[in-house]
N, C-alpha and C positions, 0 to 999 in steps of 0.2 A: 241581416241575420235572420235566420228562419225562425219560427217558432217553437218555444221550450229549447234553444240553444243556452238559455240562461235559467235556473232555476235559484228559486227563496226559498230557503229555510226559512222557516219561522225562528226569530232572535231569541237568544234565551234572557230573562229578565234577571238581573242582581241586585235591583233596585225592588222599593217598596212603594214605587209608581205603578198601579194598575196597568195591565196592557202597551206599558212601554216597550218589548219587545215590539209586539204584534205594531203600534204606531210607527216604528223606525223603518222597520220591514215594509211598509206600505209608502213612505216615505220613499226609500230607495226604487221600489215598483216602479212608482210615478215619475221619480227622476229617470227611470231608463226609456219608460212610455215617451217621454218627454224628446228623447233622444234618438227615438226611432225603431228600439232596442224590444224585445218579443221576450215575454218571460212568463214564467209559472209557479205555482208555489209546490211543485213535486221534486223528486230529484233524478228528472229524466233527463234535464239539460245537457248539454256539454262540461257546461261550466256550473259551479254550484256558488251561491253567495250564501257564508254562515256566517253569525255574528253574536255578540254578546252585548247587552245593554249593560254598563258598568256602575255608572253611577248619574242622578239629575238633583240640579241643584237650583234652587230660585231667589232671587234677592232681592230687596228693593231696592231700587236705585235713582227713584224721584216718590217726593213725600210731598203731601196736601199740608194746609197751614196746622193741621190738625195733627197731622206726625200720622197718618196715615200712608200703606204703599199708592200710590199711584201707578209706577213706571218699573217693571221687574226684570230679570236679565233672567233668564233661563241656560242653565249649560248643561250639557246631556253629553257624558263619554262613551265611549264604546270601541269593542275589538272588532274587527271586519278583518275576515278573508275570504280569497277566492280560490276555488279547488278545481282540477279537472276532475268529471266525476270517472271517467274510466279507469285513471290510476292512483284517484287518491289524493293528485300529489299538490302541494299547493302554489299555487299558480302566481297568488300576489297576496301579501300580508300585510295590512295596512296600519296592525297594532292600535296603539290607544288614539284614538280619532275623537278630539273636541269639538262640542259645536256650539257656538253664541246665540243667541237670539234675544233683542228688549221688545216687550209690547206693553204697551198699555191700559191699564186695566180699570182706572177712574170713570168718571162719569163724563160725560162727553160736554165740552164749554159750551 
């Protein structure tokens, strides 16, 4: 795929996570980088990616003796679709998209 056939909107945030758009959108970049895939953040592409960051949540999910978090699950929703940018018209809707993640955040054994 030639270059700027894929364009990023910058994500809109709904969340009261700093820069949570802008993370996802950069996220997805590197997933296409990743893929072989040529993109840019204008809306010259063929194709456009817009999205909306919905809502991130974190929790803990393993506790130190102390009842402290150690172990936290992070879930981040969001709406993604895909536009042809000549007609508008949308190409793939991929609605409310979850996503998991645990990391660990204690002090290293």
């Amino acid at each position: 795929m030639k270059k700027g056939a894929i364009s990023i909107e910058k994500f809109r945030n709904d969340t009261n996570v700093r820069d949570a758009g802008i993370i996802l959108g950069e996220k997805i970049k590197d997933e296409l980088n990743k893929n072989g895939y040529r993109w840019d953040f204008a809306t010259s592409g063929r194709y456009l990616i817009r999205g909306k960051v919905i809502s991130i949540y974190e929790r803990p999910v393993g506790f130190s003796e102390q009842r402290y978090g150690l172990e936290y699950t992070l879930i981040c929703s969001a709406d993604i679709e895909v536009l042809e940018t000549a007609s508008g018209a949308v190409a793939m809707k991929l609605g409310r998209i979850t996503n998991t993640s645990t990391y660990y955040a204690g002090d290293d054994p």
